[in-house]
NURO-878681 format. One record per residue: chain; residue number from 1; x, y, z of N, C-alpha, C, O, CB in turn. Coordinates in steps of 0.02 Angstrom, whole numbers. Atoms other than C-alpha are relative to their C-alpha. Glycine has a CB too. Layout:
<nodes>
cadena; num; nx; ny; nz; cax; cay; caz; cx; cy; cz; ox; oy; oz; cbx; cby; cbz
A; NUM; X; Y; Z; X; Y; Z; X; Y; Z; X; Y; Z; X; Y; Z
...
</nodes>
This chain:
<nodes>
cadena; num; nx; ny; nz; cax; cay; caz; cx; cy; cz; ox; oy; oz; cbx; cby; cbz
A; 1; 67; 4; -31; 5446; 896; 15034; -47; 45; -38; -27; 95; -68; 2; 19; 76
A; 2; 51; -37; 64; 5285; 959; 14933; -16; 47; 32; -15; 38; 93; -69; -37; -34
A; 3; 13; -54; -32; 5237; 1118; 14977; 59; 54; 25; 48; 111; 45; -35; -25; 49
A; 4; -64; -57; -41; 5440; 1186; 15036; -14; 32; -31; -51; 16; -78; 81; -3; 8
A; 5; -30; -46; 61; 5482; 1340; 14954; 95; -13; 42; 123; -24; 95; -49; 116; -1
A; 6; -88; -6; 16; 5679; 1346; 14902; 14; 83; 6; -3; 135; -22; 26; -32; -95
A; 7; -46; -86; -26; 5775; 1495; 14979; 52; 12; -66; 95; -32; -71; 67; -9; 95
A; 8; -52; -19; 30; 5882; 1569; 14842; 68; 31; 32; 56; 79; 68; -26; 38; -38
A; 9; -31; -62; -56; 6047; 1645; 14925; 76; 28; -53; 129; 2; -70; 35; -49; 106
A; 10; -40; -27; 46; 6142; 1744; 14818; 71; 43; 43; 63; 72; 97; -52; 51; -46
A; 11; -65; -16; -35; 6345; 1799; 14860; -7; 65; 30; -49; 106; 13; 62; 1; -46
A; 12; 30; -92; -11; 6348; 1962; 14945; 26; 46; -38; 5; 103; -25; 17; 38; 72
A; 13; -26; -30; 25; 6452; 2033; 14822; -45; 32; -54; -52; 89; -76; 49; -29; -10
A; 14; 48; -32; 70; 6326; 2023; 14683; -62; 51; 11; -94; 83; -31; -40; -67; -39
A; 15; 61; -27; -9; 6197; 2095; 14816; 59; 78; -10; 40; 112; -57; -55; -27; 83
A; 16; -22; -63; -2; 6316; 2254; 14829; 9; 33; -46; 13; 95; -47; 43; 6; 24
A; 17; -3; -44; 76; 6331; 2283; 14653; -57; 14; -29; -63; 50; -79; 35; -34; -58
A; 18; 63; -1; 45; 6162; 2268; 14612; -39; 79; 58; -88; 112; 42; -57; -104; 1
A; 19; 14; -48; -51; 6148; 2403; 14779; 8; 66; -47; -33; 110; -59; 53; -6; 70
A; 20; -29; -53; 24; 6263; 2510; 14683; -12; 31; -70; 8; 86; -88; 56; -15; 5
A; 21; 21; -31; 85; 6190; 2522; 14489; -76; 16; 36; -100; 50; -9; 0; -74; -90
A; 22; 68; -23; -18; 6008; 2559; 14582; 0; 84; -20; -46; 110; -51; -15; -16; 88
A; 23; -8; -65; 19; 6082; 2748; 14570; -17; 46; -73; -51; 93; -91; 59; 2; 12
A; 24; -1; -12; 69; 6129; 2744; 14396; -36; -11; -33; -32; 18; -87; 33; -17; -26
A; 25; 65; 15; 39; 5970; 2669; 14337; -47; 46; 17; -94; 61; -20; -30; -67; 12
A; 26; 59; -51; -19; 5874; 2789; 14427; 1; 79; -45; -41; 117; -69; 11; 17; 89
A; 27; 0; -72; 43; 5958; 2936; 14345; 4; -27; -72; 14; 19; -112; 72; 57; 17
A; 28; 14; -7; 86; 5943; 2869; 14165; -76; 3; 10; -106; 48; -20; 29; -75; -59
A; 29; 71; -17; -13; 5762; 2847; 14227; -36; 64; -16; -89; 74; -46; -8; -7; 62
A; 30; 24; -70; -22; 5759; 3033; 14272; 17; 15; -70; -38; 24; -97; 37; 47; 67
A; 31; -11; -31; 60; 5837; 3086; 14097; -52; 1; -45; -76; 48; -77; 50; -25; -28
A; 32; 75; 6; 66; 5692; 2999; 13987; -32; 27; 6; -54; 60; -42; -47; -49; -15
A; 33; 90; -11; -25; 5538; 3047; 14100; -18; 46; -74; 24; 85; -98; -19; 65; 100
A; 34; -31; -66; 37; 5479; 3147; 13957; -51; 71; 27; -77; 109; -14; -5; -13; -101
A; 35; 8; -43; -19; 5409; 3273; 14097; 65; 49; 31; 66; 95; 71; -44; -18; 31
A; 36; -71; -29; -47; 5602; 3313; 14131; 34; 23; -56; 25; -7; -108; 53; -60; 48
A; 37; -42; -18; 57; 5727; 3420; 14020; 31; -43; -23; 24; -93; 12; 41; 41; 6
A; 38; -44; 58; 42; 5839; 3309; 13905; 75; 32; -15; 125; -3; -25; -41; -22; -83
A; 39; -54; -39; 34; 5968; 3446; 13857; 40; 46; 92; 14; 58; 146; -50; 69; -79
A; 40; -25; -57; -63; 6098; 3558; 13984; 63; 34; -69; 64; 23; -130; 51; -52; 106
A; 41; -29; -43; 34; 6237; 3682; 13930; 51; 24; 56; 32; 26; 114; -49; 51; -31
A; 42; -57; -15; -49; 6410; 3740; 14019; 29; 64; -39; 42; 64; -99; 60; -68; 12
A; 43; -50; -43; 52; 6497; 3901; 13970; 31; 17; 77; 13; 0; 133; -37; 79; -64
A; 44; -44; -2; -53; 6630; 3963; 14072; 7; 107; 26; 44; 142; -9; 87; -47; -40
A; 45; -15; -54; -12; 6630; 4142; 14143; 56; 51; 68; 81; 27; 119; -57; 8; -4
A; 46; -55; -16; -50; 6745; 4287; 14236; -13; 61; 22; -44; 98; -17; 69; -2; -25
A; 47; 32; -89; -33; 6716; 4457; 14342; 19; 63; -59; 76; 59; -83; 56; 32; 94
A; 48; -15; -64; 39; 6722; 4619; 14229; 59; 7; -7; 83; 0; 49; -21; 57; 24
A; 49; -54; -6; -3; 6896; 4650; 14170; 55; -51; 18; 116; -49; 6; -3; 39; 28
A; 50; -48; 64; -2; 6966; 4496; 14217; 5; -57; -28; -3; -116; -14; 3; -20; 44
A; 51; 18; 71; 60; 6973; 4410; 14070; 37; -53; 13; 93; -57; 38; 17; 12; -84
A; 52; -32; 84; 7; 6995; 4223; 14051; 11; -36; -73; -28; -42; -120; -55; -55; 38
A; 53; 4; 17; 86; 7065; 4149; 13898; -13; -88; 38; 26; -113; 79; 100; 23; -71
A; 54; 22; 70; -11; 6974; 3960; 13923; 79; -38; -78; 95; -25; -136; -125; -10; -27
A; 55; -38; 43; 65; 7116; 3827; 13843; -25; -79; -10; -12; -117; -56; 90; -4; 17
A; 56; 37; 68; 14; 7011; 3668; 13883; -59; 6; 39; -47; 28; 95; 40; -67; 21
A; 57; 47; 16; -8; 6840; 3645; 13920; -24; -73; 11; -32; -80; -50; -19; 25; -37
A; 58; 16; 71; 8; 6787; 3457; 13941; -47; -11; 67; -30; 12; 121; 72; -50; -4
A; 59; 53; 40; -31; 6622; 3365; 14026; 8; -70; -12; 19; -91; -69; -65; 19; -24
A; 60; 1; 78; -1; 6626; 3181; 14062; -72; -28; 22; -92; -29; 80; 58; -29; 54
A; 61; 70; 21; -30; 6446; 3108; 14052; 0; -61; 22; 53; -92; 30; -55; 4; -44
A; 62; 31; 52; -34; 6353; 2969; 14122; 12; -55; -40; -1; -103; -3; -70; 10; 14
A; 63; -19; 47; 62; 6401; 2845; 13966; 91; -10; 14; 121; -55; -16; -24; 48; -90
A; 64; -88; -6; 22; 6610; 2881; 13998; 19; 58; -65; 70; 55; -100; 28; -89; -35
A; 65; -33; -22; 66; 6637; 2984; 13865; -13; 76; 18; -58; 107; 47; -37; -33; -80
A; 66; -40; -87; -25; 6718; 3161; 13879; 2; 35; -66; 38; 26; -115; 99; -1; 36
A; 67; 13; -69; 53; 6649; 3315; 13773; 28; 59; 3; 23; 93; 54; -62; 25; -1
A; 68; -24; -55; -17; 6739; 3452; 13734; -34; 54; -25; -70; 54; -74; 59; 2; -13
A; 69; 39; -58; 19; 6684; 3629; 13741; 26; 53; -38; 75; 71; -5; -22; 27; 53
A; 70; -40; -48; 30; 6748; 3763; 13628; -8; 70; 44; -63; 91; 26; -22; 7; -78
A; 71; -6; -64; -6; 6769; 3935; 13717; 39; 70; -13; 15; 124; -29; -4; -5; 35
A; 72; -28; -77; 6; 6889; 4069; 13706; 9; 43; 57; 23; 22; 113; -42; 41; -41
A; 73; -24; -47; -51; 6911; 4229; 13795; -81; 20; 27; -134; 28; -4; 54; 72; -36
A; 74; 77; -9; -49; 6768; 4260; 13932; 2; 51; 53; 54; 53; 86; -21; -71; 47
A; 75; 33; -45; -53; 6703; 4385; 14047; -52; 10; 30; -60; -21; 83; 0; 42; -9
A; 76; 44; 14; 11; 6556; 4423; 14044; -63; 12; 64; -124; 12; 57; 18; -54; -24
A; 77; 46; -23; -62; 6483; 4465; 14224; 8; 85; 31; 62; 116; 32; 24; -57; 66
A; 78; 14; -55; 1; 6430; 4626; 14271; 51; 40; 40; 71; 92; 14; -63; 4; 17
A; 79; -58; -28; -35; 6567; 4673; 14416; 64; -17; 8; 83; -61; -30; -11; 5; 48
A; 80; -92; 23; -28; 6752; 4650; 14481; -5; -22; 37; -3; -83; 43; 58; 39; 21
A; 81; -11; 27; -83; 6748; 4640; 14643; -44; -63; 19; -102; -61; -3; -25; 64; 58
A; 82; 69; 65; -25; 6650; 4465; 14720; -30; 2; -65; -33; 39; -114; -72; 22; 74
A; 83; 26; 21; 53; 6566; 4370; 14630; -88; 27; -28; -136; 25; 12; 9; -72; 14
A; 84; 63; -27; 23; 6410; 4442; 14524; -71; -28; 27; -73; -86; 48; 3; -10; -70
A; 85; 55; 20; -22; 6235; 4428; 14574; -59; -1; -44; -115; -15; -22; -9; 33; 49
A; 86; 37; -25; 43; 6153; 4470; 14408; 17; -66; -48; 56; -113; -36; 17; 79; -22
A; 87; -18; 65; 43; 6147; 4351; 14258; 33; -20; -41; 73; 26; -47; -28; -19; -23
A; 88; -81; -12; 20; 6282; 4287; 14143; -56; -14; -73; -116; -27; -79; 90; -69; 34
A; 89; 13; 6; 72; 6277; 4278; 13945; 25; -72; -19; 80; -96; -29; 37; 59; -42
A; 90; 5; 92; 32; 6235; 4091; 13891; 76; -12; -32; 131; -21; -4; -74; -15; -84
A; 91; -45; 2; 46; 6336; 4080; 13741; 15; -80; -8; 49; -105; -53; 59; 45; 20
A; 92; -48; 77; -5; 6361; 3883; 13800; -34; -27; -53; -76; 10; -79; -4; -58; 78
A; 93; 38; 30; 64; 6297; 3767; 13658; -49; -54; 28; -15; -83; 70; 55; -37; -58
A; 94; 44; 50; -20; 6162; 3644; 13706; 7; -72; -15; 7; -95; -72; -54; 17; -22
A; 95; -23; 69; 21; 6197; 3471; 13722; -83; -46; 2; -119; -66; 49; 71; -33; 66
A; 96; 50; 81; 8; 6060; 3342; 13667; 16; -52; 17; 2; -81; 70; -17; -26; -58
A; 97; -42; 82; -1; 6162; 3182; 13622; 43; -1; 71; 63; -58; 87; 69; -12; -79
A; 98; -38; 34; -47; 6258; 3194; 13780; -33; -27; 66; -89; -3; 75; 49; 43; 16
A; 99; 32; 8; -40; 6216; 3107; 13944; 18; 43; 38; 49; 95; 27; -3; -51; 17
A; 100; -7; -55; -58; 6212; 3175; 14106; 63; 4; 30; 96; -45; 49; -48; -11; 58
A; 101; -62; -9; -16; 6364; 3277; 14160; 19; -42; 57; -29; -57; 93; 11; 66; 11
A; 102; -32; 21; -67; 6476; 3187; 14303; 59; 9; 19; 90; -20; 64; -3; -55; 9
A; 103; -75; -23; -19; 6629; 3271; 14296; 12; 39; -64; -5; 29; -123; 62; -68; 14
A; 104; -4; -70; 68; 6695; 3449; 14210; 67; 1; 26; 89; -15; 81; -57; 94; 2
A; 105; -78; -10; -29; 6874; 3487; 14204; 14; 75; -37; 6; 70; -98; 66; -73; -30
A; 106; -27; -42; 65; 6932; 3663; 14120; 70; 32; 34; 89; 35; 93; -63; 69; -30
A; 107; -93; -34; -16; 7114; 3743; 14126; -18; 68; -41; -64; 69; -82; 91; -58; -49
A; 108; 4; -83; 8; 7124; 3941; 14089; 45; 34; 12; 84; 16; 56; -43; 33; 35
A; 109; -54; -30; -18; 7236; 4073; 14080; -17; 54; 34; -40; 95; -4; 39; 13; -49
A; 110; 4; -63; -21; 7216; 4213; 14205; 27; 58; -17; 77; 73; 16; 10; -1; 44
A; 111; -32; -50; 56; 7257; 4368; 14082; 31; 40; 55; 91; 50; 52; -57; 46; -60
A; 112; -8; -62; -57; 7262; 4494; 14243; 31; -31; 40; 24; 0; 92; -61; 36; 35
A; 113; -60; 9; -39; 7391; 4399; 14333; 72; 16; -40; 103; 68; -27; -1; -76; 26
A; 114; 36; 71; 48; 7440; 4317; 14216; 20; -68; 53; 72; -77; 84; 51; -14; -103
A; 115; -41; 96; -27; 7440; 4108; 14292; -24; -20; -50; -41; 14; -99; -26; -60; 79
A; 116; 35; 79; 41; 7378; 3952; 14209; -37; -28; 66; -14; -35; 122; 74; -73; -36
A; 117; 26; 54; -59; 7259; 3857; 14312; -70; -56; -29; -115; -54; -71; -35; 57; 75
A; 118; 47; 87; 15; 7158; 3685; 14298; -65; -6; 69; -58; 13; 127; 79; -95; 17
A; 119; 39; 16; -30; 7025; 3646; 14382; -47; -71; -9; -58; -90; -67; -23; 50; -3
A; 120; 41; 78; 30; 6914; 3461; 14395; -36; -3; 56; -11; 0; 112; 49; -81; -15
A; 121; 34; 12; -64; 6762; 3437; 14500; -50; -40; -18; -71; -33; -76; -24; 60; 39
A; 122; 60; 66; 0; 6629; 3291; 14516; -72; 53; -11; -60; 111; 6; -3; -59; 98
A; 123; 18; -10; 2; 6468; 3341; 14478; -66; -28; 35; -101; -72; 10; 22; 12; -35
A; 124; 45; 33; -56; 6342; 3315; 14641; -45; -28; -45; -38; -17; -106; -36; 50; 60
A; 125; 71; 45; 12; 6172; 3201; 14611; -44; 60; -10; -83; 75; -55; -31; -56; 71
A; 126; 80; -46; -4; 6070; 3344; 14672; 10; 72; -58; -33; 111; -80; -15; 42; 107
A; 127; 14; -60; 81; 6136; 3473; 14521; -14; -43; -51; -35; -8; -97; 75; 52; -35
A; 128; 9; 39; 48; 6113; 3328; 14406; -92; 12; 15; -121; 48; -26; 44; -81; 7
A; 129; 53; -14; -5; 5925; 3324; 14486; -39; 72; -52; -81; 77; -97; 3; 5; 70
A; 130; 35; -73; 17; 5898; 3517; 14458; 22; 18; -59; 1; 71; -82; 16; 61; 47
A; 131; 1; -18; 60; 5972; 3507; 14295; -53; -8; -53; -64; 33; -98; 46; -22; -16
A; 132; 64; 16; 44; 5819; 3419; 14210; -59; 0; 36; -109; -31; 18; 2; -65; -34
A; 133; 78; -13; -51; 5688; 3469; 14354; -42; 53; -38; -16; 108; -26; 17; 38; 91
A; 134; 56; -53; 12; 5549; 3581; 14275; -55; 15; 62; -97; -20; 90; -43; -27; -65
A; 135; 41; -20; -44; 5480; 3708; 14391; -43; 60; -38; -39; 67; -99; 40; 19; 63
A; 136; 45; -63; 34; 5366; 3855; 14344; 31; 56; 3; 48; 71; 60; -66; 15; 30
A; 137; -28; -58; 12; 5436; 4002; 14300; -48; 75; -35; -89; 59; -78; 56; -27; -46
A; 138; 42; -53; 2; 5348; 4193; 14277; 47; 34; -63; 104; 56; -60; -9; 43; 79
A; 139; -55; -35; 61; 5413; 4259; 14104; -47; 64; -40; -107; 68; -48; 26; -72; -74
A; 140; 56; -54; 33; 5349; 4408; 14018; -90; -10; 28; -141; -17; -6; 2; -18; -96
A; 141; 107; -3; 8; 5161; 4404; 14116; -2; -74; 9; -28; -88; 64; -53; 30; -100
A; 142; 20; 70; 6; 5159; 4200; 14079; 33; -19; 64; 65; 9; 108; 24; -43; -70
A; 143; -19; 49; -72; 5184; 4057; 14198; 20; -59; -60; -23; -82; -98; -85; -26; 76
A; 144; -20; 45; 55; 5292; 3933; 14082; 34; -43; 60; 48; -19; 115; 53; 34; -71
A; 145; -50; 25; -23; 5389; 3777; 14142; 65; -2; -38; 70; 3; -99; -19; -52; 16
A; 146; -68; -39; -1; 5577; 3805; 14153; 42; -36; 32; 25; -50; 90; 0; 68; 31
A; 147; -41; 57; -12; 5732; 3682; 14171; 38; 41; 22; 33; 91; -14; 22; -48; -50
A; 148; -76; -35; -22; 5906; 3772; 14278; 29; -69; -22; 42; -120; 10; 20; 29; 96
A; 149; -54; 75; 44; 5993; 3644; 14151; 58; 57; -58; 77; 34; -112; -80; -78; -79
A; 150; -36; -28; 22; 6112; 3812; 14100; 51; -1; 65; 32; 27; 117; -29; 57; -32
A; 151; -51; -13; -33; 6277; 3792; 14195; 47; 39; -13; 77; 41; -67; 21; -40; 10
A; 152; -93; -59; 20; 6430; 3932; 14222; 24; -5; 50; 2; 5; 106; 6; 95; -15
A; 153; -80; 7; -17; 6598; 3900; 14267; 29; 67; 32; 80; 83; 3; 45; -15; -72
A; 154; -35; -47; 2; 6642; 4062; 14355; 83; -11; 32; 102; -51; 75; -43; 48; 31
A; 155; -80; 2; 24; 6838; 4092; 14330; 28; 62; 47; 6; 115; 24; 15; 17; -97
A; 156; -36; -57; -12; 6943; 4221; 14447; 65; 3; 38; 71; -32; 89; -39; 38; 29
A; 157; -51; -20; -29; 7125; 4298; 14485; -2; -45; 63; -55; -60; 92; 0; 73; 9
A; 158; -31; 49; -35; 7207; 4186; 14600; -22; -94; 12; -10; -133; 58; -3; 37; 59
A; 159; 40; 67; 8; 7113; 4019; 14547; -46; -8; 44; -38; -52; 86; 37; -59; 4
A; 160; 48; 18; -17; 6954; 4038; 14610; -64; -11; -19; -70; 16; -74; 1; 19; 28
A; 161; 31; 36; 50; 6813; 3968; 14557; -71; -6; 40; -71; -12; 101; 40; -74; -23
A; 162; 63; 23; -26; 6614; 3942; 14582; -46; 14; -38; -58; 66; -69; -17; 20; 58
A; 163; 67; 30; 48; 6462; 3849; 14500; -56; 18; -10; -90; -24; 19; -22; -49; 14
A; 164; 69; 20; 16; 6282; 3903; 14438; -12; -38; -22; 25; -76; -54; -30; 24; -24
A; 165; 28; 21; 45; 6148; 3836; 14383; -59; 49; -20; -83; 77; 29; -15; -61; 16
A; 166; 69; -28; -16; 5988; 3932; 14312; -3; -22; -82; 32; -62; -114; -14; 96; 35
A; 167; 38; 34; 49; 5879; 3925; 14158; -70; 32; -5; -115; 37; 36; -3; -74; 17
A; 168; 79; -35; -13; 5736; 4016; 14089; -15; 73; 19; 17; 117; -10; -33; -33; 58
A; 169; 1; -43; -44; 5672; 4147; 14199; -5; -39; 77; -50; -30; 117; -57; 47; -20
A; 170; 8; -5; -84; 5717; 4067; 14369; 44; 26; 15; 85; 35; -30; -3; -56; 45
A; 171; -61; -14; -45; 5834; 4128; 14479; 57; -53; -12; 59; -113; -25; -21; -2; 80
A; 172; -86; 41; 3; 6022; 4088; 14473; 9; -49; 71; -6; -24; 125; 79; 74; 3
A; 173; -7; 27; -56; 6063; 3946; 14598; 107; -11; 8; 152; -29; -30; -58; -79; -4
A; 174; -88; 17; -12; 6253; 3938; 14675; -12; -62; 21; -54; -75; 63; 51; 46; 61
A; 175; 1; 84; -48; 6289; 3736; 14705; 67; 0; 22; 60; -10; 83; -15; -86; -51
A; 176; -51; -17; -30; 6476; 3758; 14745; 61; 52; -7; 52; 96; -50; 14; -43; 2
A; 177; -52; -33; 8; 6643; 3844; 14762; 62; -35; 10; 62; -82; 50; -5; 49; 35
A; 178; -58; 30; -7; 6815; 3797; 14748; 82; 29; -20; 89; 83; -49; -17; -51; -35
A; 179; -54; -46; 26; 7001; 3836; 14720; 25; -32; -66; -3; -84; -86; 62; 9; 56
A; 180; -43; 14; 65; 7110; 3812; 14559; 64; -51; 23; 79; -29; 78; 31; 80; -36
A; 181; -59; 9; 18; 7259; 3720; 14555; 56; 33; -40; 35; 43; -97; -8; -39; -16
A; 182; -49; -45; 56; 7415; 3814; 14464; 26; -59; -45; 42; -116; -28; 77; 49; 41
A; 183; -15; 75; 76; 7456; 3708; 14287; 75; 23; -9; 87; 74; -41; -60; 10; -109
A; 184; -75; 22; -15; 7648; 3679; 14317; 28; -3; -64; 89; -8; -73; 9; -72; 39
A; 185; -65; -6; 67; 7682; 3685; 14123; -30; 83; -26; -1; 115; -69; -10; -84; -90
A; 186; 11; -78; 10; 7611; 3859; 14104; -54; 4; -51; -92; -44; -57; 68; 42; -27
A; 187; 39; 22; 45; 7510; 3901; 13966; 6; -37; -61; 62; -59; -74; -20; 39; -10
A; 188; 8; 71; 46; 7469; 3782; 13826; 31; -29; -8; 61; -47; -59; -13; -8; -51
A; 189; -36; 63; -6; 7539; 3668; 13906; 71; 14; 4; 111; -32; 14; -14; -46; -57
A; 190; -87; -14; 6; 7708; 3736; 13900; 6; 10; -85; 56; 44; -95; 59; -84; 32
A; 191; -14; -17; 79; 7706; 3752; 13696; 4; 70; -19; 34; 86; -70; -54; -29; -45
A; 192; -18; -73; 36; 7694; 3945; 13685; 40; 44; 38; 44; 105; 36; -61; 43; -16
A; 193; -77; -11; -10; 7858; 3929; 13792; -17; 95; 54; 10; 150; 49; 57; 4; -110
A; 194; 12; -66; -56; 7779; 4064; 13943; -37; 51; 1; -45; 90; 48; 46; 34; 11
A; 195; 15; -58; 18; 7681; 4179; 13825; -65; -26; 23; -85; -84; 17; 17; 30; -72
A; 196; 70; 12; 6; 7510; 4201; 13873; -28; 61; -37; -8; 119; -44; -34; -12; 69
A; 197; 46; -59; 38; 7370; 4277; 13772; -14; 58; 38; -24; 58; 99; -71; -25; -22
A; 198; -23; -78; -22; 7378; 4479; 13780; -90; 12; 2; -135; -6; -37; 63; 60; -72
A; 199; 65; -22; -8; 7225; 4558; 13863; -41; 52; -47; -4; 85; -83; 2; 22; 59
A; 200; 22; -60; 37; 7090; 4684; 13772; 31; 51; 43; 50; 50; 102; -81; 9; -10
A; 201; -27; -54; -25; 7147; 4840; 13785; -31; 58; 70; 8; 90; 105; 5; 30; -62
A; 202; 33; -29; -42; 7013; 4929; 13903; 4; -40; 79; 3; -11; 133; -68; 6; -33
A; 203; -29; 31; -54; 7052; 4784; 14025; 41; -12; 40; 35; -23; 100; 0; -25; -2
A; 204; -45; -14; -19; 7221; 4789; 14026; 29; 67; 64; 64; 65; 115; 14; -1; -54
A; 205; -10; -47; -33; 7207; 4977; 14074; -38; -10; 67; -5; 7; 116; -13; 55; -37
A; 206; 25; 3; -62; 7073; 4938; 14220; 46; -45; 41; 39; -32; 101; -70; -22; 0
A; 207; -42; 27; -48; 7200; 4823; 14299; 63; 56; 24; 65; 80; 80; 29; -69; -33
A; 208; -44; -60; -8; 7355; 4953; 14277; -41; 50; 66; -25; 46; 125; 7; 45; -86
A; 209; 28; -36; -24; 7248; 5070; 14350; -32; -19; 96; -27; 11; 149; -43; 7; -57
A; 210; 39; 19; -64; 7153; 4981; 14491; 32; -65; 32; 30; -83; 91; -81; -13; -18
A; 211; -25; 59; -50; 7237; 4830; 14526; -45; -79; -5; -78; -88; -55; -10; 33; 84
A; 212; 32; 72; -4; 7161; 4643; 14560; -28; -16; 66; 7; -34; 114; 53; -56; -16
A; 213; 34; -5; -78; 7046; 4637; 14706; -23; -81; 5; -76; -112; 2; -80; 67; 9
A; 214; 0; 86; -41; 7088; 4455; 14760; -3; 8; 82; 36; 40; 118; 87; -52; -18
A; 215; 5; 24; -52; 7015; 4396; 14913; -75; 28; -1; -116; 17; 44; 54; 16; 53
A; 216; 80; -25; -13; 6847; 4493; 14862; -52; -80; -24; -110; -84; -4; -24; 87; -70
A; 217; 30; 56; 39; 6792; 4308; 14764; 14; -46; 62; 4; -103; 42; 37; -23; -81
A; 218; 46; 36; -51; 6780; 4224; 14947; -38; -9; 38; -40; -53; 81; 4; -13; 21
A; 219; 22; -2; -47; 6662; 4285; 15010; -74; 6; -57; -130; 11; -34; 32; 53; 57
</nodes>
């Protein structure tokens, strides 16, 4: 008849998928704007004296594809006891080419036990947000804009674990906390057959000496 209009009716399956990439288009959206950062950065840190020897580092971005991070032995925050409130030393490398993080995994050796422990956690929407959000920031006298697109991994005695973000001169933001898992082949992997890497020497002695104040990193 002249004048119908034709109803299209599409399966519901295709409507649910097309529900479900709305997300993912939105955050490549957010990556381009080019009023939004493009770059972030992960380093991994541990309370004073309780060094961490990092044995894998790895980010899984928004594309599939899993970057690894080079670190080493880390510390790097100002106290022992609980977790620091002051700011950590970058050191992470800046990623351009990668997309946006969505999953970090790193394994570590706790020198001051000694364990092995792994860790893997999703990486919320809303730190993905505040990773390329520019807010204003007060730096020397100026008023600059300023991305919290620097993330740290903090690392401590008995596998515990919890996330910044900051960047710039803003303030450090905590987005979560979590525990470790213990890595069941020990360290690397079981290949150096139980040995783990030997602490600096000034560290060593503050443990001898004082001990491992686990249970101060839950609170």
């Amino acid at each position: 008849m002249k004048g119908q209009r034709t109803i299209k009716r599409y399966p519901l399956c295709s409507l649910l998928l097309l529900v479900a990439l709305l997300p993912a288009c939105a955050s490549e959206r957010l990556a381009s704007a080019p009023d939004l950062c493009s770059h972030w950065s992960v380093v991994v840190v541990a309370p004073k004296y309780m060094e961490a020897w990092v044995e894998d580092l790895e980010v899984k971005d928004d594309r599939g594809y899993w970057v690894q991070i080079p670190q080493g032995v880390v510390s790097g925050l100002g106290q022992t006891a609980g977790w620091d409130n002051g700011e950590w030393y970058s050191g992470g490398p800046r990623l351009d080419s990668a997309g946006a993080p969505m999953e970090v995994s790193v394994r570590w050796q706790s020198l001051a036990e000694p364990q092995t422990y792994k860790w893997r956690f999703t990486v919320p929407e809303s730190m993905r947000q505040a990773l390329v959000k520019k807010e204003p920031s007060l730096f020397r006298g100026k008023t600059e804009l300023a991305c919290r697109s620097d993330i740290a991994i903090g690392v401590a005695p008995g596998g515990r674990t919890i996330v910044w973000i900051a960047g710039g001169a803003l303030p450090r933001v905590e987005v979560m906390r979590g525990k470790a898992e213990v890595e069941p082949l020990g360290p690397y992997q079981g290949f150096s057959k139980g040995k783990y890497r030997p602490m600096h020497e000034l560290a060593r002695k503050y443990v001898e000496e004082h001990g491992i104040p686990y249970g101060s990193w839950d609170h």
